[in-house]
C-alpha positions in Angstrom: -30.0 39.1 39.9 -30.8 35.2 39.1 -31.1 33.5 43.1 -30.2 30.5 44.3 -32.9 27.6 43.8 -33.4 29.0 40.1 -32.8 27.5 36.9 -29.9 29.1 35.3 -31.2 30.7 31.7 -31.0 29.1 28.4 -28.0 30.8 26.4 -26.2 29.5 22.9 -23.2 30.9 22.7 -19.8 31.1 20.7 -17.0 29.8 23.2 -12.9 29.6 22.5 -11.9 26.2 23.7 -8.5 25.8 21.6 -5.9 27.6 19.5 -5.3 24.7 17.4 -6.4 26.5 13.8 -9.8 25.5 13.1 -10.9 24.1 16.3 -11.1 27.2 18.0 -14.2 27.7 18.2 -17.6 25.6 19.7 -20.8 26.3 20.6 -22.2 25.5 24.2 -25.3 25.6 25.4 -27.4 25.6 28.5 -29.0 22.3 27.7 -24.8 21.3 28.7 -25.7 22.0 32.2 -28.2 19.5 32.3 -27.5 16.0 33.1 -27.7 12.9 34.4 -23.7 11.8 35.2 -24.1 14.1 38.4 -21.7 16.8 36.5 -21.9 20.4 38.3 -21.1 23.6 36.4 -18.7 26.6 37.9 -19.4 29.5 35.3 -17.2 32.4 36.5 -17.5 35.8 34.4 -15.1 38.8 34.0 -15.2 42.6 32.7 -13.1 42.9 29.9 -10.7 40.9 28.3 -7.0 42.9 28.0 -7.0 44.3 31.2 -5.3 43.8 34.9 -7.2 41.5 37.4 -9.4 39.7 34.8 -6.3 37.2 33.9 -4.8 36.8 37.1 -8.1 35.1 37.7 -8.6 33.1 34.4 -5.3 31.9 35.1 -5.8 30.7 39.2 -9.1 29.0 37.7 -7.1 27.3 35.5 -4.2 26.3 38.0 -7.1 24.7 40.1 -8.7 22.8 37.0 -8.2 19.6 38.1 -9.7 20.3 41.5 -12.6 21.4 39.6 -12.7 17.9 37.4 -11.9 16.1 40.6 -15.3 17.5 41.6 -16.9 16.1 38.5 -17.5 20.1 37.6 -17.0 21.9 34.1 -15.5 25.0 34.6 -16.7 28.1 32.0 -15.7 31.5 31.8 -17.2 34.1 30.1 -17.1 37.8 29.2 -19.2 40.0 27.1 -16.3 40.5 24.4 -16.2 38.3 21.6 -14.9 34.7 20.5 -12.6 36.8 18.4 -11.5 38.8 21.3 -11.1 36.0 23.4 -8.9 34.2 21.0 -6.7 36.8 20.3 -6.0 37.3 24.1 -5.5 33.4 24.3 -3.3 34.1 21.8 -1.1 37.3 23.3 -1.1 36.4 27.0 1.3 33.6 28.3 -1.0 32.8 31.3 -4.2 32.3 29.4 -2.2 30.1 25.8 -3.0 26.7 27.6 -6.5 26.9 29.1 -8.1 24.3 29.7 -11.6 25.3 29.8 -14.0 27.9 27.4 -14.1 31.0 27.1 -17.6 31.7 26.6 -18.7 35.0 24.5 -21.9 37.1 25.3 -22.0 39.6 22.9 -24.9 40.5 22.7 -24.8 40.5 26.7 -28.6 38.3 26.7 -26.8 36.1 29.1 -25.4 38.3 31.4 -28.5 40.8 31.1 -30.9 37.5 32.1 -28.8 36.8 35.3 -28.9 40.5 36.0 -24.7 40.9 36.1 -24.3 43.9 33.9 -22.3 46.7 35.4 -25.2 49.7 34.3 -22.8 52.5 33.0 -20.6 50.5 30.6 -22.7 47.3 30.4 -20.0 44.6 31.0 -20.1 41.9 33.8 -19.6 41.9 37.5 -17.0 39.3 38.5 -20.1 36.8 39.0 -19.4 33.6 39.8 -22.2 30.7 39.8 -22.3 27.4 41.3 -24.7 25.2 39.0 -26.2 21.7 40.0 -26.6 18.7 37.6 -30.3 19.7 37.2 -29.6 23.3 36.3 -30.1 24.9 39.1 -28.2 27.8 40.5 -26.8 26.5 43.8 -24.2 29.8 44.8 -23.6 33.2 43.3 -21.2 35.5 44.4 -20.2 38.9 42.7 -17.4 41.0 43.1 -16.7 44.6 42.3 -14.9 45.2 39.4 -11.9 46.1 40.8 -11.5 43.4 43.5 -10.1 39.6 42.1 -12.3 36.6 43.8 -10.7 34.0 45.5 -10.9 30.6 44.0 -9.9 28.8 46.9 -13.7 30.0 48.6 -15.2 29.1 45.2 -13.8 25.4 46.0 -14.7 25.5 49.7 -18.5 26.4 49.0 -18.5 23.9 45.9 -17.4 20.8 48.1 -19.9 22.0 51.0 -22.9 22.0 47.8 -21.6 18.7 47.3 -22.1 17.3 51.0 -26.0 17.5 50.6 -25.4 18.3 54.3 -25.2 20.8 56.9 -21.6 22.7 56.6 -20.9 25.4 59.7 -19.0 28.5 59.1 -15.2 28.1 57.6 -15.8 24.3 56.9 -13.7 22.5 54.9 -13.5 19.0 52.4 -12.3 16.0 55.3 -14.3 18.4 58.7 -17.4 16.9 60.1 -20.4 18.4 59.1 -23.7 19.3 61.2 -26.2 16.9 62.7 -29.8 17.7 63.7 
């Protein structure tokens, strides 16, 4: 699996970012991750679209988007099912209809193959989640078993440490003093 101090992998890929006919669809890329306006990346993958846990988490990320922008951080998700796929769960499930971040498609599963995430019987993504810094560089990963939903809340909490640039102890929170040498 990809480790923390590397740079994340290039990738171009199809994403779903609307349902507005003909602007569904955009391409994004790694060079996105990259910049200078100090803009961190959250790029959270799931299994399969049309199942059980997968959209109970799509939809927490996106009840916790503006925490995410109030973090100056884009927020992707991604599967190894298709823009087509994506779209037409957009389209049939009431939690995921107003998303306000991507949907990112890896079908080809280069993506999830180069950051090591693919489940090895039925080659489809752990529920990885990666913590990017402005320079590309992969600053937290955390995988979960298929079967067991993350916790957005932690994703937050460990995002808003990376931020500090400082010492955090264990359970620290945004506003708590961190560590001193």
């Amino acid at each position: 699996m990809i480790n923390i101090g590397q740079q994340f992998p290039s990738f171009s890929k199809t994403a779903v970012v609307s349902l507005e006919k003909g602007k569904e669809f955009e391409t994004i890329t790694s060079d996105s991750l990259i910049n200078d306006n100090n803009e961190w990346t959250c790029l959270f993958w799931w299994p399969k679209d049309f199942t059980f846990v997968c959209p109970t988490e799509i939809a927490e990320f996106n009840n916790n988007f503006s925490e995410f922008r109030d973090r100056d951080t884009k927020l992707i998700g991604a599967s190894t099912d298709s823009e087509f796929v994506h779209l037409a769960w957009r389209n049939n499930h009431d939690d995921l209809r107003g998303l306000k971040f991507p949907m990112l498609a890896d079908t080809s599963k280069s993506l999830a193959e180069a950051l090591d995430i693919l489940e090895p019987n039925e080659k489809i993504a752990y529920r990885a989640t990666f913590i990017i810094d402005p320079q590309g560089i992969v600053r937290w990963v955390c995988v979960n078993d298929l079967s067991v939903g993350r916790n957005v809340k932690e994703v937050i909490r460990v995002l808003d440490a990376l931020q500090t640039d400082e010492l955090c102890p264990c359970n620290w929170e945004k506003g708590q003093e961190t560590l001193t040498v």
